[in-house]
Structure formats: C-alpha cells, structure tokens
C-alpha positions, 0 to 999 in steps of 0.5 A: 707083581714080579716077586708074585711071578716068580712065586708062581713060577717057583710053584709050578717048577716044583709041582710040574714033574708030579703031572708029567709023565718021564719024557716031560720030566726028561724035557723039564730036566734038560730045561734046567741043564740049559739053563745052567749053561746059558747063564754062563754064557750070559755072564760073559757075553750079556754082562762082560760083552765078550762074544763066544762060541765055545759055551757048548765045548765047556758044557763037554768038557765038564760032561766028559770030565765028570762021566770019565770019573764017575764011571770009575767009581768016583763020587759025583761032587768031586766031578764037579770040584774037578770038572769046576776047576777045569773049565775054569783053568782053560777058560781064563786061558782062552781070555786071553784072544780077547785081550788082543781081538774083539768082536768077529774076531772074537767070534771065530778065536772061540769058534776055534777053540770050539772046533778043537774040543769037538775033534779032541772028543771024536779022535782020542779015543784012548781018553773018550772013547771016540765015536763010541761015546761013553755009557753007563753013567751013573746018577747020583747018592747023597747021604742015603738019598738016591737021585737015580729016578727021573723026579729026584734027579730032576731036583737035585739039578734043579737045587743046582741052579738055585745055587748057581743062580743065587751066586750069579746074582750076588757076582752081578751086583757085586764090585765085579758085576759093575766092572763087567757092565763097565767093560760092556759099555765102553772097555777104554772108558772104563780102563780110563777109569781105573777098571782093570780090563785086563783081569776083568775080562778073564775072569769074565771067560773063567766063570762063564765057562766054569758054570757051562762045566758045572752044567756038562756034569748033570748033562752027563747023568741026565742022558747017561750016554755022551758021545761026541757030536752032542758037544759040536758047534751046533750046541754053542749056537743053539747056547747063544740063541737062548741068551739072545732071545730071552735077553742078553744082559738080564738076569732072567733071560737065560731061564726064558731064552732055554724055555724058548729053545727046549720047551717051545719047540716040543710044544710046537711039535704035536700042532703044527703037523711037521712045520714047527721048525718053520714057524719057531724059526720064523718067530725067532727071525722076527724077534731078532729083527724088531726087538735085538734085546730079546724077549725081556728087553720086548717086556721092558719097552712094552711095561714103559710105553 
C-alpha cells in the first residue's frame, strides 16, 4: 500500500501543473523549494536532534549567492557548486555553539546567527543592494532545453528534490544517518559508545544547511526579485513549523509538513471568507498539543492501535 501511495502521489505531482493554471503551478513550485528546505532542517533537527532557527538565513544565503551570479552572466550549476559549499562552510561553523550549549540555548545562538544574515542582507547594499533587493534573475538553460516557463521550471525543481531526496535517504540509512539518530537519543550514551559527537554534530549542521542553500538558488528564479525581508526570522519559524507538523524524524515529514504550510492555507483561503488563518492556526495548535510528533507520528499511533 505505501509503495501504491507514493506511486500515486508521484502521478499526481508530474500531471498536476498541466491542470493548474500558473499561480497553482507557482503554489506547487514554491511547495517544491520548501520542501527542499525543510529536509535540511529535518536532517539537523528530526535526525541529529539539534535545534535551529537559522534554516531561513541558509535558504538566503544560497538565494542571494546564486542570484548575485546569475544576474552576471554565470551559469546556474555553478551557483549551486557555490551557494552548496558556501552554506556548508558557515554551517559547520555555527556547529560549533552546539558543541558547548543545548537546547534553548541553542535556540537563541542559531536565532543570532539568523538575525545577523537578515541585517547583513538589509545593510550592505554594496553586495545585496539592500532594500532594493535584486531583479531580473534569470531562469535556467540546460543543454538547449529552457526552464524559462512556468511547467519546465516546475520540473527542473522538482528533478532537484528527486535528487536531494534520494541522497537524504541514502545519509539516513547510512553509518552517519544511525549516528545521528544515536546523537538524538542520547549524545553521552552514544560518546560512551565510541560515536564521535563532536564531528557528528557538525556535520549535522553543515548538510542541513547546505541542502537549505540548495534551496535558496531555485528560490531565487522561482520569484525572479529577492530582497531582504523575504529571508527574515519569520521564514526559519515557518521552516520548523513544517518539520514539526508533518513529522520531525520521518523522512516524509518534510513533503507533508511544506504541504501543510504552503498548499493548505491557500486552499483555506477561497471557503473560509477571511478566517483561514484562524482555523489553520487552530488546527496546528491542536496537532501540537495531542500529537508532538506530527501528522505522521498521528498515522503511525493510529495504523498500531
């Protein structure tokens, strides 16, 4: 039955955009760059079980990186080489809080972090051009093939997360996939057990972030303007929210949880005559409280009983 689901749900993802008209296809692309995004952040927080606020800073740092490049004529896989490497380098460094402080603690080094990116973004208009943001970005070609319209560009993003997904799901069930369970569970019982944490856990930050920089580059094409309050704390909370409600720790949660955040509420919008917010709000409130493993974890109690 799952590998019949997800047969269906890869149907529907490759027939949807030729039914929607381009705002629904624009919905369905920016469900995509989320999702990219989320898996990151499930990767450090779901797998590794270290908290972070600074997942929407990351997504800027790539769409920044690769809109700076493209816009000067530079060829979009480079962006992504560079944008990749780039966030991978400042997240093994901001791992390093980590190593001394958990928990809120945590919480509020990465909430730094994440602050500075959004003030670096606003106030150095000589590299970002500030509040005026960035326009023009230009949407991929690929060996002759153009990406330019709404359809195509929808799948190159979406043969983007087929990749990332696929080497997520060969990290998790990898050597450092079960260490980074084991640091979740219990960091002194896994160090106990000859699990290097300290490595372990900066690595954890370095792919997180890295795939959350992967997902900044399609970001920027997919709206083709950037500007800096797009990249604020709002976009990291609204991150965790997806991990959250779809399932911290699942491999699927992510695609659920970005479903939950992005398609839901727009659903909402055109039945519930200006009270959406209200009731998505509600709901997650209520999913939270009963069920602190999400939506999967609710599937999962519900299949056992």
């Amino acid at each position: 039955m799952k590998k019949l689901l997800l047969l269906g749900v890869l149907v529907a993802l490759l027939a949807a955009p030729f039914f929607l008209k381009p705002y629904g296809i624009y919905l369905l692309t920016l469900w995509v760059v989320m999702t990219i995004a989320a898996i990151g952040l499930n990767l450090t927080l779901g797998y590794a079980g270290q908290i972070s606020l600074a997942q929407g800073a990351f997504v800027g740092i790539g769409a920044y990186t690769g809109a700076l490049l493209t816009t000067q004529g530079w060829p979009l896989w480079c962006a992504f080489v560079i944008a990749t490497l780039l966030s991978l380098a400042i997240g093994w460094l901001l791992g390093y809080p980590a190593l001394r402080v958990q928990h809120h603690y945590l919480a509020f080094v990465t909430l730094s972090f994440a602050t500075l990116v959004f003030l670096m973004l606003r106030n150095e208009e000589w590299l970002t051009k500030g509040v005026y943001g960035i326009s023009g970005i230009p949407r991929p070609t690929l060996l002759g093939w153009s990406a330019k319209g709404p359809v195509a560009f929808y799948f190159f993003c979406l043969a983007i997360l087929a990749l990332v997904a696929a080497a997520t799901w060969w990290l998790v069930r990898s050597p450092w996939g079960r260490a980074f369970t084991a640091l979740r569970e219990n960091a002194m019982r896994a160090d106990s057990l000859g699990v290097d944490t300290r490595r372990y856990t900066l690595m954890a930050f370095a792919f997180g972030s890295a795939i959350g920089g992967i997902a900044g580059v399609l970001y920027a094409p997919l709206v083709q303007f950037i500007e800096p309050t797009a990249f604020n704390l709002n976009l990291s909370l609204n991150l965790l929210l997806m991990v959250m409600v779809g399932g911290s720790g699942y491999f699927l949660g992510p695609f659920l949880g970005a479903a939950v955040s992005v398609l839901l509420p727009e659903w909402m919008r055109f039945g519930s005559e200006g009270l959406y917010l209200i009731f998505y709000g509600a709901a997650v409130m209520v999913l939270m409280a009963f069920c602190p493993s999400g939506l999967l974890g609710l599937a999962q109690r519900v299949f056992r009983r």
